[in-house]
N, C-alpha and C positions, 0 to 999 in steps of 0.2 A: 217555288211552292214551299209550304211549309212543312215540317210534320208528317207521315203518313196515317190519316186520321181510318181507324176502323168504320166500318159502313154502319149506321143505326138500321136495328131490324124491328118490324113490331107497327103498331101505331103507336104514333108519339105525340104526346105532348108537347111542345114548346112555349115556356112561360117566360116574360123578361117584364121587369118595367125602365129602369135607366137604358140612357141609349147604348151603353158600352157592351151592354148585354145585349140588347135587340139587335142589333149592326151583327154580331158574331152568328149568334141564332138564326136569325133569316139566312146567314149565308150558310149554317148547317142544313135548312131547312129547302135550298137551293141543291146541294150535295145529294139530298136524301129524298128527292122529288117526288119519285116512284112509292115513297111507303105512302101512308094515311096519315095525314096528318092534322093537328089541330092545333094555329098559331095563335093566342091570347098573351094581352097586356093591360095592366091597369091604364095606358097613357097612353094618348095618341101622336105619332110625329109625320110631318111632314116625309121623310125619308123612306116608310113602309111603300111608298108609290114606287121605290127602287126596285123590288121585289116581288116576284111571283107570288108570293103567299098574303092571301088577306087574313090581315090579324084582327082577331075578334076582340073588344075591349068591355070585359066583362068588368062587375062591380066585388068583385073577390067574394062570391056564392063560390067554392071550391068543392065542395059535393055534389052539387048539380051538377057542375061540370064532367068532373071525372065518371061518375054515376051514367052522364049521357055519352060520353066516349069510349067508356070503357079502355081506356090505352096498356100496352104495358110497356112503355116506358114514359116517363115523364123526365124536361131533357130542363134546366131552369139556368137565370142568370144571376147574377148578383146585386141588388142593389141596398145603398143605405137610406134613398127616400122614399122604401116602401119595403112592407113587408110580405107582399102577394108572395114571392119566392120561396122565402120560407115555411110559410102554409101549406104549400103544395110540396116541397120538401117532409115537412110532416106526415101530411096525408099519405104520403107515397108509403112514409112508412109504417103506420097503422095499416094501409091495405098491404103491404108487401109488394108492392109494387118498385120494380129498378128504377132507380132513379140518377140521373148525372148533372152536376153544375159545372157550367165556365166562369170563373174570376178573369175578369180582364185585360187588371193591372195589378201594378207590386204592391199596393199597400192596403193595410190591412184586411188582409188573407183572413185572416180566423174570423176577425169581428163580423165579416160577412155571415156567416153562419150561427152568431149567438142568436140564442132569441130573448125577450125583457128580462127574463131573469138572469142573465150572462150563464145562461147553460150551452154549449154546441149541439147544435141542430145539425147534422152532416149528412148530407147523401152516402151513396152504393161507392160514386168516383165522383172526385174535382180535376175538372181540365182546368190546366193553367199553360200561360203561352210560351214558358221558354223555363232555363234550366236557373235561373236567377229567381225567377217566382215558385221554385219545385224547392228551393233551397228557405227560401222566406219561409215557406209554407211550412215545412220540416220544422225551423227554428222557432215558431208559434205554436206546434204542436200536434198540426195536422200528422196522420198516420202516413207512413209513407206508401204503405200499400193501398191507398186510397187516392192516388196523386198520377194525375197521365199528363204527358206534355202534350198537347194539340197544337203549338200552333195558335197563330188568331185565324182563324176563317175567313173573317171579315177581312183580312189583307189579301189573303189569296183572291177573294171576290173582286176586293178593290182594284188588282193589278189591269185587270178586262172592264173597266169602266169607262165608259166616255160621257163628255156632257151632254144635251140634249137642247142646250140653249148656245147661241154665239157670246163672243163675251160683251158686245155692245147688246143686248137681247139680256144675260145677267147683268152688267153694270145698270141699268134702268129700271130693273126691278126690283135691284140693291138702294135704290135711289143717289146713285152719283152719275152726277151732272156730266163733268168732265173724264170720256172714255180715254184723253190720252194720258191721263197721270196716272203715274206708279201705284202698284198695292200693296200695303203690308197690312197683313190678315194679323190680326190680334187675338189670340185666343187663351185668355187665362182660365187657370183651375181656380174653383170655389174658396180658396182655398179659407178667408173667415168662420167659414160652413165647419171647418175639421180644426179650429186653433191656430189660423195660420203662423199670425204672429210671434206667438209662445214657440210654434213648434220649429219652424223655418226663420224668422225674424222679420218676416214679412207676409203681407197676401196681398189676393188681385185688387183688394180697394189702394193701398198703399204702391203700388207698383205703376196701378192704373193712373193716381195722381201726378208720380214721377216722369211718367210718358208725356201724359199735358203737359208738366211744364217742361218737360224737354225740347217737347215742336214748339210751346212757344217761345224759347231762347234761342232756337234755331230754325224759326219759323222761315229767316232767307234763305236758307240750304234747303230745306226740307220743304219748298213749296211747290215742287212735282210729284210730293206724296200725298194719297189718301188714306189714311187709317181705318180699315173695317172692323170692328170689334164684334167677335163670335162670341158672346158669355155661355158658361157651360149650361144646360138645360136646370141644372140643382141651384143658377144663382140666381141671386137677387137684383135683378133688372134695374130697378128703381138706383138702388148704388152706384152702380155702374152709368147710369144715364147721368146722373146728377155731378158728378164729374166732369164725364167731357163734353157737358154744354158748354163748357166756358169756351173750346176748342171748336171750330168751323171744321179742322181736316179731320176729327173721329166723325164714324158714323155708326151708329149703333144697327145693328142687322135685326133683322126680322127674327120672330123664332121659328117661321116658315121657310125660309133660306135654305134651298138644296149647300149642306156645308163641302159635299165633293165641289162641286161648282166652287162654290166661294176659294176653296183651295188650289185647285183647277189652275183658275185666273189671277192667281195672286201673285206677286215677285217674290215675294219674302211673307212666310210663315214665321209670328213670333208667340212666343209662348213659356211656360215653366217645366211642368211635366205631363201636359193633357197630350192622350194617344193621338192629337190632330197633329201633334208634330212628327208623329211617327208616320201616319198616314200621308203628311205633306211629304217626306222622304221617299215615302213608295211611290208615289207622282213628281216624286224629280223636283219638287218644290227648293231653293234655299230655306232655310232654319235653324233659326238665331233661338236660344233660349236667354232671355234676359233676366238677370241679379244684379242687382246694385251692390250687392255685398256676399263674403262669401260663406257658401254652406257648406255641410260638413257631413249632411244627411241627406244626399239626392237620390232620389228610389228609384231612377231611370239610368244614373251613371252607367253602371255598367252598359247598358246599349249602345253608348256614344252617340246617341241624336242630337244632329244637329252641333253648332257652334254656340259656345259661353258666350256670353260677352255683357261689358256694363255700360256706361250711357258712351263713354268712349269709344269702346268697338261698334255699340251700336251706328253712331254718329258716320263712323270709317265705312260699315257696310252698306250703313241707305245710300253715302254718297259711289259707293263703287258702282253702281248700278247707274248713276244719272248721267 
């Protein structure tokens, strides 16, 4: 288990719209069963069917809401393709009401919390997951007295999960044909979405293309693999598709796709720095992180998830498995 997280007292709010923030929240909201609660989001996912709590998805009216709840705490997530969060971060603070956020991940801690005019918007506390994001956070300029380590919830949650489908029952509704070949679960970060390019020397369009043409250079070796490709909910679908049509073994996933399952049933989780590699680790997953080249600024290093490797190691570990 992670952390020992303090109990929320009160009626609470629960607000998130990315998933990195929903996943954590529900499983707060799972902890704290017994209080009153009220779980909203601008966005709806497949994965809320995990969870005992039905989330309401309002159109960010934020005064009706808190006016008809009346809460005192409002509990919010992080995200950068919406701004519901920080709304209700405001509010909280014009009414005086306590307020707390979870950041998910290591990067960009602060920018979470600007709002358009690059001023900081900041809750009561930010829960962050470990002592590497307490330290980011510090060096951005967060107060440190405003900084608790929680833990992710959502892993705690994870460790007690089982799937609900078999995996010939998931592979048919993934739409692959063939249940006896290997899976390697794809799951890159947006990363075009934040500079990838500029900032890493690569992202998931360029990574994604070196992949294609790696199966098909080695299309004889690798033709007991199938390729599932999980895109992060913030990308751009269209990209990604247009790609590895050229490739029969990628199959692009639904965005309805229970992703525990798809994880579940995978042999090999690959990816950059998206939290599915970490959660493929808490389900005993293999995980590979793949770079063609190397970087200098990896904002997951310090956790050691998972194995580097470039199209070489790649090539070494699909075939260790066959």
């Amino acid at each position: 288990m992670g952390p020992k997280r303090p109990p929320l007292k009160g009626k609470i709010i629960f607000v998130f719209s990315d998933p990195g923030g929903a996943k954590p929240l529900l499983s707060l909201a799972e902890e704290n069963w017994n209080n009153e609660l009220l779980v909203i989001s601008d966005r709806d996912y497949p994965f809320y069917k995990d969870f005992r709590s039905v989330v309401k998805i309002i159109d960010q009216d934020i005064d009706s809401v808190i006016n008809f709840f009346q809460p005192t705490l409002i509990f919010t997530g992080t995200s950068y393709t919406s701004d519901i969060e920080k709304k209700f971060i405001i509010s909280s603070i014009e009414r005086n009401i306590k307020c707390l956020s979870f950041v998910d991940h290591w990067t960009n801690v602060v920018q979470r919390f600007e709002n358009k005019n690059g001023d900081l918007v900041l809750p009561d506390q930010i829960w962050l997951v470990d002592e590497n994001a307490r330290k980011i956070a510090i060096s951005q300029g967060i107060d440190i007295k405003k900084i608790f380590i929680s833990g992710n919830p959502y892993h705690d949650w994870l460790k007690k999960w089982e799937p609900s489908l078999n995996k010939n029952e998931f592979l048919k509704l993934s739409g692959i044909p063939n249940s006896q070949k290997r899976i390697l679960l794809y799951a890159p970060d947006p990363l075009s979405n934040v500079n990838g390019i500029e900032e890493f020397g690569f992202d998931e369009l360029s990574v994604t293309s070196s992949l294609v043409d790696f199966f098909k250079r080695h299309s004889s070796e690798l033709a007991n693999w199938e390729v599932l490709v999980k895109p992060h909910p913030n990308q751009n679908r269209r990209s990604i598709e247009k790609i590895i049509s050229f490739n029969s073994s990628f199959h692009l996933l639904s965005k309805d796709i229970n992703t525990n399952s798809t994880i579940f049933y995978a042999d090999i989780v690959l990816g950059f720095f998206s939290s599915i590699l970490i959660e493929a680790e808490i389900m005993n997953k293999r995980v590979l992180r793949f770079f063609d080249r190397e970087i200098t600024n990896d904002p997951i290093q310090e956790l050691h998830v998972g194995v580097i490797v470039n199209t070489c190691g790649l090539l070494k570990e699909l075939n260790v498995i066959l």
